[in-house]
C-alpha positions in Angstrom: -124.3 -89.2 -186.3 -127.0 -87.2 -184.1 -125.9 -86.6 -180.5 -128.7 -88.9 -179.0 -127.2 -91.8 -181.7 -123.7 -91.5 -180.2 -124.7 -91.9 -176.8 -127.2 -94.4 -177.4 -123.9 -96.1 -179.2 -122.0 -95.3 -176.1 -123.9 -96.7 -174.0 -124.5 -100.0 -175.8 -120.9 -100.2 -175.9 -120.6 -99.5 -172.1 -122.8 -102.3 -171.1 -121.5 -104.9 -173.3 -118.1 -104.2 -172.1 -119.2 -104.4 -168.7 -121.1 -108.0 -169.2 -118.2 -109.1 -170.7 -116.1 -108.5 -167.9 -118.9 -109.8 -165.3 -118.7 -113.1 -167.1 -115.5 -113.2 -167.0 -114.7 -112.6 -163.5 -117.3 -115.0 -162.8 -115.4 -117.5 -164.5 -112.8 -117.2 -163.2 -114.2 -117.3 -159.5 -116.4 -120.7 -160.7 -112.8 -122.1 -161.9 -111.2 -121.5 -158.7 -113.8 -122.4 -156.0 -114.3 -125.8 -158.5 -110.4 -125.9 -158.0 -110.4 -126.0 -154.5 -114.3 -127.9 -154.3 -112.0 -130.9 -156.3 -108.8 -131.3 -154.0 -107.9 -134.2 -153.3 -108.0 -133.5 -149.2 -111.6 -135.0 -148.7 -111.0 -137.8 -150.8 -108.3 -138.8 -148.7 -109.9 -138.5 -145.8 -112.4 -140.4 -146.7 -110.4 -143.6 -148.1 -108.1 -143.3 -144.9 -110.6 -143.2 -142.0 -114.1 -143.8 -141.4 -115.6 -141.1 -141.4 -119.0 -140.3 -138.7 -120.9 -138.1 -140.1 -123.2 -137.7 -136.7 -120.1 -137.3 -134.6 -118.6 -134.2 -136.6 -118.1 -131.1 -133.7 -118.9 -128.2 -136.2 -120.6 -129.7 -139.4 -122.1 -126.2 -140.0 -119.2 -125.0 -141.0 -118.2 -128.0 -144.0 -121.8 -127.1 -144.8 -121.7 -123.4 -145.3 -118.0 -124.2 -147.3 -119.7 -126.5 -149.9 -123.1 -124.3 -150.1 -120.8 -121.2 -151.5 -119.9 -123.4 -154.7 -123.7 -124.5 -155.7 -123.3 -126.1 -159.3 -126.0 -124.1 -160.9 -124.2 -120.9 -160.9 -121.7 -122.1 -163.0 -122.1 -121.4 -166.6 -120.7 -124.8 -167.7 -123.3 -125.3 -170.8 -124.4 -129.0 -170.0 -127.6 -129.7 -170.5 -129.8 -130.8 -167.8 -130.2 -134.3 -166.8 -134.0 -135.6 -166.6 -133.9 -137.6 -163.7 -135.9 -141.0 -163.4 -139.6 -140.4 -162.4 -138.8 -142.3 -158.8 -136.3 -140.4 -157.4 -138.0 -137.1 -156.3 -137.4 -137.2 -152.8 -135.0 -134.6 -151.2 -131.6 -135.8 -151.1 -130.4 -136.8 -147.4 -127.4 -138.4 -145.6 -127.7 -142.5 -145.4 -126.1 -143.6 -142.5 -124.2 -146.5 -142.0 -124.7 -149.3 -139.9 -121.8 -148.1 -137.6 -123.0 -144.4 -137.5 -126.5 -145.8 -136.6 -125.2 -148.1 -133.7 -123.4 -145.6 -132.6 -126.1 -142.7 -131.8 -126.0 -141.8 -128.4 -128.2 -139.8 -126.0 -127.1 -136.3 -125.5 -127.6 -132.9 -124.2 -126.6 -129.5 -125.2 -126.4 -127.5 -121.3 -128.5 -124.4 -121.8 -126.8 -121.0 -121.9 -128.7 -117.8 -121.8 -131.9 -116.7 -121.4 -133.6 -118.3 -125.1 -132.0 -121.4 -124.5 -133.1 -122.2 -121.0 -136.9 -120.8 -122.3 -136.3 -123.4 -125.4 -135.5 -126.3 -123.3 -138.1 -125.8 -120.2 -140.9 -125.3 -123.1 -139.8 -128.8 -124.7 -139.3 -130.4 -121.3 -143.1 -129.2 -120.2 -144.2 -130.6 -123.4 -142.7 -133.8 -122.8 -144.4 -134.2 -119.4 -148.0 -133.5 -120.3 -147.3 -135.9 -123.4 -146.5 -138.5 -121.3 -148.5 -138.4 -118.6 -151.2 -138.0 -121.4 -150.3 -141.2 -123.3 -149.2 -142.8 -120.2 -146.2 -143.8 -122.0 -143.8 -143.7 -118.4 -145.9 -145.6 -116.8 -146.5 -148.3 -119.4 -142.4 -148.1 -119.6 -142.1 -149.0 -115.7 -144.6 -151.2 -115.5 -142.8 -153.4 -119.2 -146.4 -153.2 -120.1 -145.5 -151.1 -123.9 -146.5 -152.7 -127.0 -146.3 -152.3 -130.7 -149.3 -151.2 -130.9 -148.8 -148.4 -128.6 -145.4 -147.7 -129.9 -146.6 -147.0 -133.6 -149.2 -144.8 -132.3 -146.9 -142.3 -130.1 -144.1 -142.6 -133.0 -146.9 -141.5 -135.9 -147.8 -138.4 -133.7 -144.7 -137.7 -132.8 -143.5 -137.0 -136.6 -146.9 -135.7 -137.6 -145.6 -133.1 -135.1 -141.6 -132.5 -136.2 -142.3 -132.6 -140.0 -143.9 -129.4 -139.1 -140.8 -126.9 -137.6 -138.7 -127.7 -141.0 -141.5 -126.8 -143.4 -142.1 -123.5 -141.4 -138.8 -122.6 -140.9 -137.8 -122.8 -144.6 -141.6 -121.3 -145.9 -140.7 -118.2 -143.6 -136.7 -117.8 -144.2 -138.3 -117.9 -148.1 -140.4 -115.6 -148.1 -137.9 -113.0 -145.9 -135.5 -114.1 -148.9 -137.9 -112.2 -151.7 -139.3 -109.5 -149.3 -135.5 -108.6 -148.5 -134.6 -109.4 -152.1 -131.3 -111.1 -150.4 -129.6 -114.5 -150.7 -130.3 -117.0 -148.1 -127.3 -119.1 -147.9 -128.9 -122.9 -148.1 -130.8 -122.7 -145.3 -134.0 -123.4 -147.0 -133.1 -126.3 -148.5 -131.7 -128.1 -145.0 -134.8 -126.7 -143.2 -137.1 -128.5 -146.1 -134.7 -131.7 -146.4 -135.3 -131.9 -142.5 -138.9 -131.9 -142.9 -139.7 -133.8 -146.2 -137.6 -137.0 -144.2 -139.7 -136.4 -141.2 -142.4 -136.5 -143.3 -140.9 -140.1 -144.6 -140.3 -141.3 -141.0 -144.2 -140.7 -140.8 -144.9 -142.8 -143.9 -142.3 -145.7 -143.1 -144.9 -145.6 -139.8 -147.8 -145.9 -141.1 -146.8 -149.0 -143.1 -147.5 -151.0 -139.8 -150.1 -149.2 -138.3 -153.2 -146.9 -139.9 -154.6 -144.2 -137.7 -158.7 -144.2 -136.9 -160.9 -140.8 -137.2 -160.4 -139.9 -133.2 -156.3 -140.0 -134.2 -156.4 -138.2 -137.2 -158.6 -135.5 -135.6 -156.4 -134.9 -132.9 -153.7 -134.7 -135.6 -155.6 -131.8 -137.9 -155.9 -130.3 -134.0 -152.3 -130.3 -133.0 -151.2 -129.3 -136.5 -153.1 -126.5 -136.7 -152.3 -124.8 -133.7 -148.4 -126.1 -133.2 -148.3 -124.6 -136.8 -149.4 -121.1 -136.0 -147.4 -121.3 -132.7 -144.3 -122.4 -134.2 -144.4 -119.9 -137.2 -145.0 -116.8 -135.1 -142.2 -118.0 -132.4 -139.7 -118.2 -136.0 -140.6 -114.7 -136.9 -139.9 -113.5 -133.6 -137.1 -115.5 -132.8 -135.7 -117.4 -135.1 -132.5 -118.3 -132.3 -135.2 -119.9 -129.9 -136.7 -122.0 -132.6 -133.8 -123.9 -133.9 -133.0 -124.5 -130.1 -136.6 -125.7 -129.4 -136.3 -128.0 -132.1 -132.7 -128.9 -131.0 -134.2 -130.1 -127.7 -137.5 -131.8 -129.2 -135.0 -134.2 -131.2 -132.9 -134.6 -128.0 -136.2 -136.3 -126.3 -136.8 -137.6 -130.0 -133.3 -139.9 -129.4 -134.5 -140.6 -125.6 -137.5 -142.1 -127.1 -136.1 -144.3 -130.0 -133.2 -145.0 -127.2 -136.1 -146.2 -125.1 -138.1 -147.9 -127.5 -135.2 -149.7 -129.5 -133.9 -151.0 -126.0 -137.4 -152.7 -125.7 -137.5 -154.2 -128.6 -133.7 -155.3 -127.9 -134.7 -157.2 -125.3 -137.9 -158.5 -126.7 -135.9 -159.9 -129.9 -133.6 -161.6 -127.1 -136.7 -163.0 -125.6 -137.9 -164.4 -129.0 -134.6 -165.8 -129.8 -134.2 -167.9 -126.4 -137.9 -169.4 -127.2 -136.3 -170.0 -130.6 -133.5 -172.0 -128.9 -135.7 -173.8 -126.2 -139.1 -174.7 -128.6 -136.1 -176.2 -131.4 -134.6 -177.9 -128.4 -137.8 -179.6 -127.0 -139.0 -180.4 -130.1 -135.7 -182.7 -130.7 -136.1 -184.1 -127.4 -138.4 -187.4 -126.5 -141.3 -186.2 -124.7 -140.1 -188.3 -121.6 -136.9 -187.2 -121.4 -136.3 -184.3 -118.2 -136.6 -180.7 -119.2 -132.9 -179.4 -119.7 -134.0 -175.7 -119.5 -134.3 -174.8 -115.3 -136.0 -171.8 -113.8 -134.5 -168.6 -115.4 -132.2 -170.4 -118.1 
């Protein structure tokens, strides 16, 4: 055997062994983190206690524990399942009708420099929004109706489906550039914006959008976009905040606009009650519903 044959052999030999022993540690790491992914502790906690998911203090952190053992790393040899044509949509939390019931308006008090600038850039934005919809005043004066509702709830998510999208397209891209892992963030960031962008479609169900609308749409979108992108590459810190605060007001709003409806179902019911009423009655008989009942 020629010198360059034995060390071609060598070397053959060299990097089979060391494949060998690559699969096998990973393995064994897949075996153990599967181990400890299928103890029985979150089972029991979930048949124990009700568990809400909105109310956990650091749900990061579960998060970033379950994103360490992705399935498709593991070498388990099944084949993949071809899922039905309907269900392409990103998977996403449903929340209970407790959990939903129980959303409450918050706020995170600003610390440092980035988050105070975060959270006077959403509050300036707020203000000009409303006082350019008139949406306070129409709240004052109980003069808000569906049909301005839908309108200020269709901009408002053509508007946060965007910060998601950007966010993840930008975190990708640094991803190949830095040839580095990126931890799951990009698949939260897109989740976050693919159901924004279903919020927007559940929307427009009720209410389609003329040409001056969409206009102002294509408008917004294209510079919010640019705006938003550049901020992320500069700082992604501020971003996440900003967008922390937007869904703040985003709560406020619902919060606002579910309590109108509230009472406008309550209104609907008592002319339920008194129209079922009078209609039973004789039309001589005396009115039994007084001023204000």
């Amino acid at each position: 055997m020629t010198y360059f044959a034995r060390t071609a052999f060598l070397f053959d030999n060299n990097c089979l062994n060391s494949l060998i022993r690559l699969q096998c540690v990973s393995k064994a790491r897949v075996s153990t983190s599967c181990w400890k992914y299928n103890s029985k502790t979150f089972d029991e906690k979930v048949e124990n206690q009700t568990i809400n998911r909105l109310k956990e203090p650091e749900p990061f952190k579960n998060y970033a524990k379950q994103s360490e053992n992705l399935k498709h790393f593991a070498n388990t040899g099944a084949l993949v399942v071809v899922k039905k044509e309907e269900e392409y949509t990103l998977p996403h939390p449903i929340w209970s009708k407790g959990e939903a019931e129980e959303v409450e308006v918050t706020h995170r008090k600003p610390v440092g420099l980035t988050d105070n600038l975060a959270y006077l850039t959403v509050s300036a934005m707020r203000l000009g929004f409303d006082i350019f919809s008139g949406y306070k005043v129409q709240i004052r004066l109980g003069t808000l109706d569906e049909r301005a509702v839908l309108t200020r709830c269709i901009f408002l998510e053509t508007v946060a489906g965007v910060p998601g999208f950007a966010a993840g397209m930008i975190r990708h891209l640094h991803s190949l550039r830095k040839m580095e892992r990126d931890h799951g963030w990009i698949h939260t960031l897109i989740e976050e914006a693919e159901n924004e962008r279903m919020h927007l479609m559940t929307f427009l169900q009720l209410r389609h959008p003329g040409p001056f609308f969409r206009g102002s749409v294509i408008l917004t979108q294209l510079v919010f976009t640019a705006a938003f992108s550049l901020a992320y590459v500069v700082s992604p810190h501020f971003c996440h905040r900003f967008v922390g605060y937007l869904e703040e007001q985003a709560v406020v709003t619902y919060s606002d606009i579910l309590q109108t409806y509230l009472h406008t179902r309550a209104d609907e019911a008592h002319h339920r009650v008194v129209n079922h009423t009078l209609g039973d009655m004789d039309l001589k008989h005396k009115n039994p519903f007084g001023p204000g009942e």
